[in-house]
C-alpha positions as CSV (number, residue, x, y, z in Angstrom):
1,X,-32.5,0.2,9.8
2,X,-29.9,2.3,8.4
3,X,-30.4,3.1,4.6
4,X,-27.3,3.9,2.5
5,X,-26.3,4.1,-0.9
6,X,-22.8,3.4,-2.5
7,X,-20.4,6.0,-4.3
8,X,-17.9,3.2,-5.2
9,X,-17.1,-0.7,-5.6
10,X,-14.0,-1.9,-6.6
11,X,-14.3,-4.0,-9.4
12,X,-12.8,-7.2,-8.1
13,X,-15.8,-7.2,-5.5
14,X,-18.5,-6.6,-7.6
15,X,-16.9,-9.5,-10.0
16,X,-16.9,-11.6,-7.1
17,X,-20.7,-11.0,-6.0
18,X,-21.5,-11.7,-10.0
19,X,-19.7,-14.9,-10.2
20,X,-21.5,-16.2,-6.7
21,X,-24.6,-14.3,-7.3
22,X,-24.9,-14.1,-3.5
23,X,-22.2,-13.8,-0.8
24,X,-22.5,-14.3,2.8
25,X,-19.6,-12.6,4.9
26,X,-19.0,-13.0,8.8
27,X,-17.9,-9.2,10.6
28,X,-14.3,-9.7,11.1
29,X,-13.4,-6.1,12.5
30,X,-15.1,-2.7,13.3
31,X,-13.8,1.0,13.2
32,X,-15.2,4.1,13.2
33,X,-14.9,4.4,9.3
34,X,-14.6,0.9,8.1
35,X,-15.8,-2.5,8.4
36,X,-14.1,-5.7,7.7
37,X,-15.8,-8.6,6.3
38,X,-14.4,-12.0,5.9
39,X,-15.2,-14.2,3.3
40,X,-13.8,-17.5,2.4
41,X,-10.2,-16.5,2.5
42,X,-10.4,-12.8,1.5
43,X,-11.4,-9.6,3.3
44,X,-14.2,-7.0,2.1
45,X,-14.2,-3.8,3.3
46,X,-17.0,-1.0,4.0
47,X,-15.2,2.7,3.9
48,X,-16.6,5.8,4.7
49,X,-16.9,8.4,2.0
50,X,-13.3,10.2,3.5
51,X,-11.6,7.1,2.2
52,X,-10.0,5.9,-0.8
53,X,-11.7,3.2,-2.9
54,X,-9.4,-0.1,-2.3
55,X,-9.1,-3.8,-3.5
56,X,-12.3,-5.3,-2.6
57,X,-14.1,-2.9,-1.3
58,X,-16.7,-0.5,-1.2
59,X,-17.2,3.2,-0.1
60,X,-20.7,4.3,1.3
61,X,-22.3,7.9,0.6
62,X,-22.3,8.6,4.5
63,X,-23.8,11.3,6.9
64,X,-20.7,13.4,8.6
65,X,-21.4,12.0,12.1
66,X,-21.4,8.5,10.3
67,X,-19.4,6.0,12.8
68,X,-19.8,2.0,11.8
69,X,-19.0,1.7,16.1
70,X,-22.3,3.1,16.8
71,X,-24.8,1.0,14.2
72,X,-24.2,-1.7,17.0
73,X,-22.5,-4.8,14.5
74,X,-19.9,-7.4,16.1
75,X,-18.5,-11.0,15.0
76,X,-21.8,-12.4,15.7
77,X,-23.0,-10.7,12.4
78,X,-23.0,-11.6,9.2
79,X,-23.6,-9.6,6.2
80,X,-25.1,-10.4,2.8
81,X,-24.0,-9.2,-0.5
82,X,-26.2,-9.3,-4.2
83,X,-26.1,-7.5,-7.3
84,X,-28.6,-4.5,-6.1
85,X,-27.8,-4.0,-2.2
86,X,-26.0,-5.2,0.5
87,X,-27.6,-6.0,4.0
88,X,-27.0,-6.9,7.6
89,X,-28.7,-10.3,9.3
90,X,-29.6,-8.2,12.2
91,X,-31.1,-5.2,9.8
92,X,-29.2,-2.3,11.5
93,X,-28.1,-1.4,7.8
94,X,-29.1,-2.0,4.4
95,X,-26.6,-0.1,0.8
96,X,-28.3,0.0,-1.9
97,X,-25.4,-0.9,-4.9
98,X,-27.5,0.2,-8.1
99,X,-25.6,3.6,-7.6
100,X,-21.9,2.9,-7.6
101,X,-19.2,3.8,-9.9
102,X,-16.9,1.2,-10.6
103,X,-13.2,1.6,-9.3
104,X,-10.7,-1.1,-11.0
105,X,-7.8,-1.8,-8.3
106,X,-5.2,-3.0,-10.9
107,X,-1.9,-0.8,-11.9
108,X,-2.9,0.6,-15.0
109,X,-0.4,1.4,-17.9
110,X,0.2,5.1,-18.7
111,X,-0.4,6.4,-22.3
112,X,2.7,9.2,-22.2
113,X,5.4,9.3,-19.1
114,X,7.6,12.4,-18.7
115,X,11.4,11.9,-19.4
116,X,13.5,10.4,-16.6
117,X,15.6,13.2,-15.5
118,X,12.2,15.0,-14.7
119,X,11.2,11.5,-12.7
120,X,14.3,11.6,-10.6
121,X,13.7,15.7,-10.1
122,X,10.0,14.1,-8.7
123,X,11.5,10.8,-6.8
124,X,13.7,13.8,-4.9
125,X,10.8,15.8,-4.3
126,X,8.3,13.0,-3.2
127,X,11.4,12.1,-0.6
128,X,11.4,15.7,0.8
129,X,7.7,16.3,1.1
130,X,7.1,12.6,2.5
131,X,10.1,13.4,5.2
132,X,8.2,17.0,5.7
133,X,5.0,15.9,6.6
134,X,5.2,12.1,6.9
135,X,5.1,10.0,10.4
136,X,7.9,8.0,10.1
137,X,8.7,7.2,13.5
138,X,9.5,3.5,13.2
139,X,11.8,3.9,10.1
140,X,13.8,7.4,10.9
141,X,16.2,5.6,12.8
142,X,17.1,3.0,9.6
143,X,17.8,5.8,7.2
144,X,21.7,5.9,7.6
145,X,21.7,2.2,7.3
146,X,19.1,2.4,4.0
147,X,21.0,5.1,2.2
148,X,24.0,3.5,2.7
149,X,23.0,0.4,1.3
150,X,21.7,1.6,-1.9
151,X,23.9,4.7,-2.9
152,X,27.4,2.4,-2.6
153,X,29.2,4.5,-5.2
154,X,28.7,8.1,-6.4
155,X,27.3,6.5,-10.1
156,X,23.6,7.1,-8.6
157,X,22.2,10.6,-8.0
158,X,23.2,11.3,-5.0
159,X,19.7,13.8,-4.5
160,X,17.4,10.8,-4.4
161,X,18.6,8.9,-1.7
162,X,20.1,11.0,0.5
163,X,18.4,12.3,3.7
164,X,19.6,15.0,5.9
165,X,18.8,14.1,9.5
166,X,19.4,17.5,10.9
167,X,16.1,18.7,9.2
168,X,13.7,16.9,11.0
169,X,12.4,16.7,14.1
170,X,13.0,13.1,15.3
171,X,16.2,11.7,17.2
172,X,18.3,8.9,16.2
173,X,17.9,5.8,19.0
174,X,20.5,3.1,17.5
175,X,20.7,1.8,20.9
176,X,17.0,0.9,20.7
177,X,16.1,-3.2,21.0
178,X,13.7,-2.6,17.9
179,X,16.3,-1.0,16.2
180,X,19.1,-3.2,16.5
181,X,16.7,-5.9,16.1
182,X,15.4,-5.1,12.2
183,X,18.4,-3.4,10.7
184,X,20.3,-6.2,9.6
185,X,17.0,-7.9,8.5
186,X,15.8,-4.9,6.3
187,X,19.5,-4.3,4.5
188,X,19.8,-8.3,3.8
189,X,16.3,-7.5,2.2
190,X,16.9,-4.2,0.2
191,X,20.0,-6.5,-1.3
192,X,17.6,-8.7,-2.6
193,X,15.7,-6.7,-3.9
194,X,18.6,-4.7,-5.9
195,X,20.1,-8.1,-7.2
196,X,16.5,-9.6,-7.9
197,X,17.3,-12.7,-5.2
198,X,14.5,-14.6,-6.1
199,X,15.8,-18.0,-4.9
200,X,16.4,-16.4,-1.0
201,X,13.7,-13.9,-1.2
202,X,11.2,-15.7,0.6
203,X,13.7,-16.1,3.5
204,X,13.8,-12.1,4.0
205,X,10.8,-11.1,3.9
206,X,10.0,-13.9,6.3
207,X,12.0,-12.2,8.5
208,X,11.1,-9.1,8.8
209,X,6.9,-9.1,7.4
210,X,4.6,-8.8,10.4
211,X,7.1,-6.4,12.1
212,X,6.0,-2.7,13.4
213,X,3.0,-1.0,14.2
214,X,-0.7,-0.5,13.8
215,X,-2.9,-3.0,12.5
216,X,-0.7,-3.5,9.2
217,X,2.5,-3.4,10.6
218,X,4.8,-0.8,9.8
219,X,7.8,-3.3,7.7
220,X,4.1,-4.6,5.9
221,X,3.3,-1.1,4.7
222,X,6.8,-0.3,3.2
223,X,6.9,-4.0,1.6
224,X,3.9,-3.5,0.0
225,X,5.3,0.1,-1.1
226,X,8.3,-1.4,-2.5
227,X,6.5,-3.9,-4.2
228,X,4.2,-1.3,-6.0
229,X,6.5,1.1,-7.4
230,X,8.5,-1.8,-9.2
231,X,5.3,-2.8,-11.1
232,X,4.4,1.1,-11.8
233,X,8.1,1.1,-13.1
234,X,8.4,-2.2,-15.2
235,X,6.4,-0.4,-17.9
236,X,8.5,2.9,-17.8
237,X,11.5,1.2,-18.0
238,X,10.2,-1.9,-19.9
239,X,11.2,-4.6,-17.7
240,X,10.2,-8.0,-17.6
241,X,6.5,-8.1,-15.7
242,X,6.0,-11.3,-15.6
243,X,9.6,-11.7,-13.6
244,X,8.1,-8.8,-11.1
245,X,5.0,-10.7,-10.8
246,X,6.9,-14.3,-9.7
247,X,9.5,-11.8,-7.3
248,X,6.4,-10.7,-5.4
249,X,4.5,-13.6,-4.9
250,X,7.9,-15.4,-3.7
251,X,8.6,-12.7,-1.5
252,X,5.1,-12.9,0.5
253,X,4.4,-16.5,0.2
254,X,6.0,-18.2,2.9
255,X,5.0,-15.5,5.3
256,X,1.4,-14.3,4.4
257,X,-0.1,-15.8,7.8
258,X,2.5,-15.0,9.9
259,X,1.1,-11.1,10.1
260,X,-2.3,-9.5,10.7
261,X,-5.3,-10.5,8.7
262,X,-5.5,-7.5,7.3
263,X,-2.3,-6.7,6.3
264,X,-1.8,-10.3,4.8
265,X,-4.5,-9.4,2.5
266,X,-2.8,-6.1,1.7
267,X,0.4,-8.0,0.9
268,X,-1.1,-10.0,-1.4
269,X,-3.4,-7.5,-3.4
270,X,-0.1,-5.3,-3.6
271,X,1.9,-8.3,-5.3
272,X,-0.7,-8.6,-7.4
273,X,-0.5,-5.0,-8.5
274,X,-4.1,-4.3,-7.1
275,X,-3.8,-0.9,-5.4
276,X,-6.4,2.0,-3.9
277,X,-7.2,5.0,-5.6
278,X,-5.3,6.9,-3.5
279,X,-1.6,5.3,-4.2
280,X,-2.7,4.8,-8.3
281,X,-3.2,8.4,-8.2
282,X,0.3,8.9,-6.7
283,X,2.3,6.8,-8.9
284,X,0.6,8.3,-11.7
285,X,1.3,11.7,-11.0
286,X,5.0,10.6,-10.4
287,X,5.1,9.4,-14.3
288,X,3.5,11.6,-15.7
289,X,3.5,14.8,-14.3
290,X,5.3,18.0,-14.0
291,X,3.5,19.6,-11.2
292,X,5.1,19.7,-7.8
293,X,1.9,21.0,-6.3
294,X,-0.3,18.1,-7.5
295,X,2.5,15.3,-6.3
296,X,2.6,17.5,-3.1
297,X,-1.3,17.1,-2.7
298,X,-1.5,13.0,-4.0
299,X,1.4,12.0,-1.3
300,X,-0.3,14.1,1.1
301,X,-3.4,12.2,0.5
302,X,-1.7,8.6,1.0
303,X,0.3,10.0,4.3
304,X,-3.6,10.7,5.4
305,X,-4.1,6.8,5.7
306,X,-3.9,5.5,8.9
307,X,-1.8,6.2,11.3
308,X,1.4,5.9,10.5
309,X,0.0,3.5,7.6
310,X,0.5,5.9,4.8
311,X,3.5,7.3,5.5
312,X,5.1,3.6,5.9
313,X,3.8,2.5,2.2
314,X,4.6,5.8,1.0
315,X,8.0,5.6,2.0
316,X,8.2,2.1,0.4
317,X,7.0,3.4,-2.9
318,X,10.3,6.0,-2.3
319,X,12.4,3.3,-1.7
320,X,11.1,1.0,-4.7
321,X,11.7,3.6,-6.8
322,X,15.2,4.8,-6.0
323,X,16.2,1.3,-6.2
324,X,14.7,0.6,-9.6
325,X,15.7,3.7,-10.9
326,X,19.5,3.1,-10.6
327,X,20.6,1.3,-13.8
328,X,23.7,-0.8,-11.4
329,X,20.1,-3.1,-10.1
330,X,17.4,-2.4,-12.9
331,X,19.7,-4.4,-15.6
332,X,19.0,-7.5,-12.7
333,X,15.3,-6.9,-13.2
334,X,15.4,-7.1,-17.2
C-alpha cells in the first residue's frame, strides 16, 4: 500500500466529508496526475503536488516519479473518504488528511484595487502575453469575428481588444467546417453577454457548450473564463452580484449534461464563483497589482493547465473582462 499525505483540501470537500462524516466515491477517471472520483452528483479530484488546488479537491505530497496510472485503480474501485485519511477498497493507497492546509475555492473580495486606467494597461498586457505564449489553436481563427463584435465604435480602448494577427504564428482557416460552424454561435453569445440577455441566454450557450477540444472542451473553458472575470469584476465596479449569479446559472442550466462530466462540473463550480488557486491568483494580480512580471508569471501558470485548457479559460477571463470593462455593456449589468 501506498502511503501519502496531503498538502491541500479545498474547503468545500472537507465540508462535505464533515457533513457525511464518511463518503464513499466510485473511480470515475485516471491520469497520470489526477484522479476523478464521483460522488452522488459531484466530482472529487486527487492532484498531484504540480497542480493547483481546485473546487473539491485535494492535492497529495507526492514522490517525482508519482503517476496515479501505475498504482493499478480503474472503475471497479471505490474510494473512501473520513475526517483523518482517505483510502482505496483494494488498499493500493491510503492519504493521510491530518496534514492539509485548507484552500477556500470561492472568489474572494479584494481589500484595495488599483485605479482602472492601470487595469486596462493590465487587461492589454494579460492579452499580449496570453497571445505570446498561449495555445490557442481552436479560437485564433474567431478573433476578427470577436474583436469586431465588441469594439463597434472607437468609444472603447481600442488597445484592449485588438489583436494583430501578423504577430503570431498561426494561420487563419475561415474556410474550416469547425470554423464556419461556431462563429455565428459564439458572436450571438458575446451579444448576450454585453446586453445581459438573460431571457435568451440559455439558448446560446446551449449552442455552443460542449464544443472543442480535450476533455473540457475548448468553448467550456472560455465560458467558464467569461463567467469568472464578471464576478471578479462586479465588486470593482460595484455591480449587482446577485444579478451575475442568476446570468450564470441561466446560462449553464439547460446544457450542463450535454458536455463532458468533467467539464459540466467545471461549469457549474465557475458560475458559482468557485475557482482554483491558480486562476484566483490571476484575477487578483489583475486588481491589484502593478507588476507586469508577476501577471506575466500567474497567466503563465494558468496557460500550464492542460492542454490547451488553460489557455482557452484564460482567454475567456480576457474576454470577460474587456467586455465588462467597457461602460456601453457594464451599465446593462448594474
Amino acid at each position: 500500500m501506498i502511503k501519502l499525505n496531503v498538502l491541500f483540501i479545498s474547503k468545500d470537500l472537507l465540508e462535505e466529508i464533515k457533513d457525511n462524516t464518511t463518503i464513499i466515491a466510485k473511480v470515475h477517471s485516471v491520469f497520470n496526475s489526477a484522479c476523478n472520483l464521483e460522488y452522488k452528483d459531484n466530482l472529487i479530484t486527487i492532484l498531484t503536488k504540480d497542480k493547483m488546488t481546485s473546487p473539491m479537491s485535494i492535492v497529495i505530497d507526492n514522490k517525482v516519479d508519482f503517476d496515479f496510472k501505475k498504482i493499478k485503480i480503474d472503475k471497479s474501485n471505490k474510494v473512501i473518504f473520513t475526517d483523518e485519511f482517505i483510502i482505496c477498497n483494494s488498499l493500493t493507497f491510503k492519504v493521510d488528511l491530518k496534514t492539509a492546509k485548507v484552500y477556500d475555492p470561492k472568489i474572494e473580495r479584494l481589500d484595495k484595487y488599483i485605479e482602472e486606467e492601470l487595469l486596462l494597461n493590465n487587461i492589454t498586457k494579460m492579452k499580449y502575453d496570453l497571445f505570446e505564449y498561449g495555445k490557442l489553436d481552436f479560437f485564433f481563427p474567431l478573433i476578427d469575428d470577436i474583436m469586431k463584435c465588441i469594439k463597434s465604435d472607437s468609444i472603447y480602448n481600442s488597445n484592449i481588444i485588438y489583436i494583430e494577427k501578423s504577430n503570431h504564428r498561426l494561420t487563419l482557416k475561415n474556410n474550416d467546417k469547425n470554423y464556419l460552424f461556431i462563429r455565428d454561435r459564439i458572436i450571438k453569445f458575446l451579444k448576450a453577454i454585453m446586453s445581459y440577455d438573460i431571457d435568451n441566454i440559455q439558448d446560446y450557450g446551449e449552442n455552443i457548450i460542449g464544443f472543442g477540444f480535450g476533455l473540457t472542451p475548448s468553448i467550456d473553458d472560455f465560458i467558464s473564463g467569461v463567467m469568472i472575470s464578471i464576478l471578479y469584476l462586479a465588486d470593482y465596479y460595484n455591480l449587482n452580484i446577485k444579478k451575475i449569479y442568476e446570468f450564470n446559472n441561466k446560462l449553464i442550466t439547460k446544457s450542463i449534461n450535454k458536455t463532458t462530466k468533467v467539464s459540466s462540473e467545471m461549469l457549474k463550480h465557475s458560475a458559482k464563483g468557485e475557482v482554483s488557486g491558480g486562476i484566483k491568483q490571476l484575477m487578483i494580480t489583475l486588481l491589484s497589482n502593478e507588476d507586469d512580471e508577476k501577471l506575466t508569471y500567474d497567466l503563465k501558470k494558468v496557460l500550464s493547465f492542460g492542454e490547451t485548457s488553460g489557455s482557452d479559460t484564460a482567454f475567456g477571463l480576457y474576454i470577460g473582462s474587456a467586455i465588462i470593462t467597457d461602460i456601453r455593456y457594464r451599465r446593462n449589468w448594474k
